[in-house]
N, C-alpha and C positions, 0 to 999 in steps of 0.2 A: 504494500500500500504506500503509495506516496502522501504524505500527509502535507509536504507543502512545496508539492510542484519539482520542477527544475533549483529550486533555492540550495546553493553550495556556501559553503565557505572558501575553496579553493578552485584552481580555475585548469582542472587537469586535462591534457591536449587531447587523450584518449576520449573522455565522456560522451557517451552519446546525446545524454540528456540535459546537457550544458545549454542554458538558452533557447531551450526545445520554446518559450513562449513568444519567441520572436518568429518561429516558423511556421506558427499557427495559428490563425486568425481567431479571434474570441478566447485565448487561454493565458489566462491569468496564472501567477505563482503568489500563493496565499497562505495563510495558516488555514488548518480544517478545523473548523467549530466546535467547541462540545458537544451542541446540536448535532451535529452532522456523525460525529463520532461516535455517538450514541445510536443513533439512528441505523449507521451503517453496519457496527458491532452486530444489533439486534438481529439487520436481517441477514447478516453475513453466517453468521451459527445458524441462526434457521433454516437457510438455503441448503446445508450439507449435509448430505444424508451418507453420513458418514461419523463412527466411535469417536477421530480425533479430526479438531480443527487447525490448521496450521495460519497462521498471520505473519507474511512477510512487511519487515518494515523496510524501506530504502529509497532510493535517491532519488532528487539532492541528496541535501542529505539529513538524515531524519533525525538526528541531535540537536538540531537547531531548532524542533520543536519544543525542548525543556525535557527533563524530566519531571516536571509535574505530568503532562499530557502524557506520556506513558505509565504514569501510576494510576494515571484516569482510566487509561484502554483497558489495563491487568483487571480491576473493581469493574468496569462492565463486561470484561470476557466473562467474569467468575457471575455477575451477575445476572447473565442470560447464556452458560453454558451448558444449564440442567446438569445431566449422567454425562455429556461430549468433555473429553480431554482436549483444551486447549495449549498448542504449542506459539512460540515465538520467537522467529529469527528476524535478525539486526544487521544491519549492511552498511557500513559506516567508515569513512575514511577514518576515524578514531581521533582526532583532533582534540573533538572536546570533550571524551572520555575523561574520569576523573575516577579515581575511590567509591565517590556515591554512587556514580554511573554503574563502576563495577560489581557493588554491593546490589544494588537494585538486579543489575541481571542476576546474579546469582542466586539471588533470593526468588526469583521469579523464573527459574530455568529457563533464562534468554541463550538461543544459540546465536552468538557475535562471528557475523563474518568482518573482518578488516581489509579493506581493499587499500594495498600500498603501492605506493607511487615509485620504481625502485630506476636504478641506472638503465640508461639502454643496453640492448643487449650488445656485445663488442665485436658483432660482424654488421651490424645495423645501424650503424653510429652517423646521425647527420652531421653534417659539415657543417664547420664552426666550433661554436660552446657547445656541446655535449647536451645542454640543459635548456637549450634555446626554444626546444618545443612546445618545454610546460614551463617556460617563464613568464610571469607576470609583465614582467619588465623589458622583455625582449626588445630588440634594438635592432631594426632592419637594414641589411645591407652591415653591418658590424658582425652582430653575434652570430649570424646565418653563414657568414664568411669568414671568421678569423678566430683562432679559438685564443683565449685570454692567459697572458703570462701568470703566473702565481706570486702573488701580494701579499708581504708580511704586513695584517695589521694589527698586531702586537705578539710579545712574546712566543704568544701558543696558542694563535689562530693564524693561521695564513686563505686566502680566498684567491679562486681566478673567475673573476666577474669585469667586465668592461664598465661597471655602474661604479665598483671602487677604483678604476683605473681613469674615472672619468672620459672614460666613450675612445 
């Protein structure tokens, strides 16, 4: 279930669903209402004629709806699941994971998928910065073209970015 749209926090080159609201006329990226959550809960267990219910949560990405609104879905799963075992997986870049986060799944046997965002692979490597595909910052005709020297900015961080190198 996406509960609000296309909405990321991060802007990663792969997503399909990055900005999906700009390629479809009438769709908005919103929070989903209590109203609505409720409503949908109800008829979504009712509809399965089936012992266990499964509820996928994901992207955007669905952390950015709070965990409150997921303490709310668990109390109306349980409140309209009768004898149905309700299950729930999480798909989540993990950004804004936290302890509570973690404690909540676990208390509530969420299965957390983490989609990470890793190197390219080393026979695939675009030309330039390495990282030029899923930068925010990207710098055309630069980072696309020249891959950036390595930058001590202090003791025990060094970086190779053309933003610290000033372009």
């Amino acid at each position: 279930m996406k509960t609000n749209g296309s909405l990321c926090n991060l802007d990663c080159g792969y997503c399909y669903y990055l900005n999906k609201e700009d390629s479809v006329p009438g769709l908005t990226t919103g929070r989903m209402s209590d109203e609505l959550l409720e409503e949908f809960t109800r008829q979504y267990i009712a509809g399965q004629d089936v012992d266990s219910v499964l509820f996928n949560w994901h992207g955007g990405e669905p952390a950015l709806m709070g965990l409150d609104f997921y303490r709310k879905a668990v109390q109306l799963q349980q409140k309209y699941a009768g004898t149905k075992r309700i299950d729930n997986d999480f798909q989540t870049n993990g950004t804004l994971l936290d302890d509570e986060w973690c404690e909540f799944f676990k208390q509530n046997n969420f299965w957390v998928g983490l989609s990470i965002d890793g190197p390219p692979h080393p026979y695939n490597r675009p030309r330039g910065c390495p990282f030029h595909p899923r930068c925010p910052h990207f710098m055309a005709s630069t980072c696309d073209q020249r891959r950036p020297s390595l930058l001590s900015v202090n003791a025990n961080h060094k970086v190779a970015c053309f933003l610290e190198h000033g372009g």
